[in-house]
C-alpha positions as CSV (number, residue, x, y, z in Angstrom):
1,X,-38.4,135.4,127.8
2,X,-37.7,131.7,127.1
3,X,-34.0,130.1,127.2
4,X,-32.7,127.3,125.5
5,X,-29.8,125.6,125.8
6,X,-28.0,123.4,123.3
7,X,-25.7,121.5,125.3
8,X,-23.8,120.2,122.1
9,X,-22.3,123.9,121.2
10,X,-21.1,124.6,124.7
11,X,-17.9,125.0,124.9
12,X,-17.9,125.3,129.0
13,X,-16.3,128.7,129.1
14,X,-18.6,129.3,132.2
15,X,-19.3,133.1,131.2
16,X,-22.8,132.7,131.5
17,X,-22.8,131.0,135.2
18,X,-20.6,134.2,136.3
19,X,-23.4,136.2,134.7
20,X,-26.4,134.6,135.5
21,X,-26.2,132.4,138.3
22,X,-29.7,132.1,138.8
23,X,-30.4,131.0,135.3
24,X,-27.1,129.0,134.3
25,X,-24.9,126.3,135.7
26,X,-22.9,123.9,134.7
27,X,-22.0,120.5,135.1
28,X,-18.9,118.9,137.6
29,X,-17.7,116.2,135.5
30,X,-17.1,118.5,131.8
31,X,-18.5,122.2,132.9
32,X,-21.0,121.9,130.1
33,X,-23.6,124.6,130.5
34,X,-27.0,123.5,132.6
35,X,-29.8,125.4,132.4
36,X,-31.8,126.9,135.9
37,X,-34.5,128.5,135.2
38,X,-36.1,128.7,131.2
39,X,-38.5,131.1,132.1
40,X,-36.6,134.0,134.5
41,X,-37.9,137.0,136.1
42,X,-38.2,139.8,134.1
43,X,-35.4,141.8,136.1
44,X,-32.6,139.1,135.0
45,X,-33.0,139.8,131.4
46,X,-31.2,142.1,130.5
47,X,-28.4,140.2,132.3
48,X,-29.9,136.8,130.5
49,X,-29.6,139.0,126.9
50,X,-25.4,140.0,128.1
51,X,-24.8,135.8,128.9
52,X,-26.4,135.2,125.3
53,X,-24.1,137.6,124.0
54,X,-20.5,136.8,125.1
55,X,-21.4,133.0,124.9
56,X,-18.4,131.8,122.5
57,X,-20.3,128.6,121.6
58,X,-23.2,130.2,120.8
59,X,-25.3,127.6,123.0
60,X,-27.8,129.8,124.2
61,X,-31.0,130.8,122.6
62,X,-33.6,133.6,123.6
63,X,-36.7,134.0,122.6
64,X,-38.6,137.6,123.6
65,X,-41.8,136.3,123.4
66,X,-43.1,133.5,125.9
């Protein structure tokens, strides 16, 4: 699994840093999502796949096969 974030469609509802904390942060100043880890462990996606899911900006991108 590789992550991307666009930064530009976050919206900084922080759903995916109470998800994923080892993947997902964000930032002090605006709470504009920062990404951890692009590459995670195979046992956080599933939980990777849920933050993708619920994101209400749409910010984060998946893709199965790297």
């Amino acid at each position: 699994m590789n992550i991307t974030v666009d930064q530009d469609k976050c919206c900084g509802a922080g759903t995916c840093v109470l998800l994923a904390p080892d993947v997902f942060d964000q930032r002090d100043e605006d709470g504009i999502v920062v990404l951890l880890d692009e590459k995670p462990p195979a046992e956080l996606h599933d939980i990777v796949r849920e933050a993708a899911s619920v994101c209400p900006g749409v910010a984060i991108s998946l893709s199965e096969n790297a």
